[in-house]
N, C-alpha and C positions, 0 to 999 in steps of 0.2 A: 319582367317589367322593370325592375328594382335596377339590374346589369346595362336596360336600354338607358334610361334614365341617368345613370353612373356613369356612362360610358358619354353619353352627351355631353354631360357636366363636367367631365373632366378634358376632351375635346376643349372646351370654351376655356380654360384656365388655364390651358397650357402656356399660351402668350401670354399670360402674368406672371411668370416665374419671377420670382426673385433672388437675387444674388445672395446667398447665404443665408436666408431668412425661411424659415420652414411652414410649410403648410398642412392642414389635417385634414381627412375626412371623418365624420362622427356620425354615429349609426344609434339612433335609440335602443334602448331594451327595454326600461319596462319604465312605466310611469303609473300614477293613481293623481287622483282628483277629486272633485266632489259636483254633483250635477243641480241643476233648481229644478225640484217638479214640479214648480208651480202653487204647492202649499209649506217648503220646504227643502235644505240644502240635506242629500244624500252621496257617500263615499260611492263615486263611479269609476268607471274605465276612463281609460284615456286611452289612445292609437297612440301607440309609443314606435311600431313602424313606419309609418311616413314621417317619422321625424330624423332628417338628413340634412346633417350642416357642414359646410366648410369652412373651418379655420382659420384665415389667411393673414399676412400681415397688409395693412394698410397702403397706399401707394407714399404714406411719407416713412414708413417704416420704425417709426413714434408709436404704434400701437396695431393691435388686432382688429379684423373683423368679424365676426359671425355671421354664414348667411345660410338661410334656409334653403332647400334645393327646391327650386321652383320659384323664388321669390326674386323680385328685381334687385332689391334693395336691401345691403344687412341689417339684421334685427339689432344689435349690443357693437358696439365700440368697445374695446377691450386698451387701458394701457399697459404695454409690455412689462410684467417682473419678471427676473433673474434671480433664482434660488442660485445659491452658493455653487451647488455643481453643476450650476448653467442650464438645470432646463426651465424651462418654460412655466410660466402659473400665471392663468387668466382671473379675475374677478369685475366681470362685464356688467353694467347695470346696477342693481341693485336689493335690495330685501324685497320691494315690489314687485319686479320682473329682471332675473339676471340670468347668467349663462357663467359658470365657474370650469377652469379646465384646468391642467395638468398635462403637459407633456413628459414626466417621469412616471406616472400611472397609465399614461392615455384613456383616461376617465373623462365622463364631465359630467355635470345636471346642470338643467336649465328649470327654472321656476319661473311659477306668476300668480300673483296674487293680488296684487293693487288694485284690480279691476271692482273685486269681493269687498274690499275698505272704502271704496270712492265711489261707487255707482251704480253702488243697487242688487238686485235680485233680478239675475238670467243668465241664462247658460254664455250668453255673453261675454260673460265676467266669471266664468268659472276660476277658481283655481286648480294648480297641479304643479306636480313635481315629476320632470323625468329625469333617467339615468340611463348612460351610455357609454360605450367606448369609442375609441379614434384608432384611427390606423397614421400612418406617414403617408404622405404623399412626395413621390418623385416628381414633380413639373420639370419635363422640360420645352423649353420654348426660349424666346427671345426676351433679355432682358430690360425694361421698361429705366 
């Protein structure tokens, strides 16, 4: 299911390549959390495999986007740093909900937690923290 999905998604992006600009695919591994059961917050699971994100730079190429696979819309706007040996280092969002990546690790985690400070008690507003790796992606296609 994971390869049908992948293989879609990657179909759709090929027409956004960009000229010199690199893109990722990002695979969860593992995340934790904490759940409400309704008398109380408990250390739960999180699905840290349906979490699959693309990397991408922006259409003005001033920054990153992060989008979840299956989402219309990217989750974190990312602006572009340059460590000294030119690779890549994202810091998307925030302490409340961000997305941090690394193109010299090809690591990243994604967090959220504002939900749990601002709104209450529900699985709603859970927090969590996942972590994952990236691959590179080859886009080719037509460039925008």
């Amino acid at each position: 299911m994971k390869s049908c999905l992948l293989a879609a998604w990657l179909t759709l992006l090929a027409p956004m390549a960009q000229s010199g600009a690199e893109t990722f695919l990002c695979v969860g591994e593992r995340a934790t959390g904490f759940n409400w059961t309704g008398a109380g917050w408990q250390v739960g699971e999180v699905n840290a495999s349906d979490r699959i994100f693309v990397v991408q730079p922006s259409s003005t190429l001033d920054d990153y986007t992060v989008t979840r696979m299956g989402d219309a819309a990217p989750s974190h706007y990312c602006p572009v740093l340059r460590r000294p040996d030119a690779s890549l280092l994202l810091f998307c969002g925030g302490l409340g909900n961000g997305f941090t990546f690394s193109s010299k690790t090809l690591r990243f985690q994604e967090n959220y937690g504002i939900g749990y400070t601002n709104a209450g008690d529900s699985n709603a507003n859970r927090p969590y923290l996942l972590i994952g790796k990236c691959i590179r992606l080859e886009l080719r296609g037509s460039v925008r």
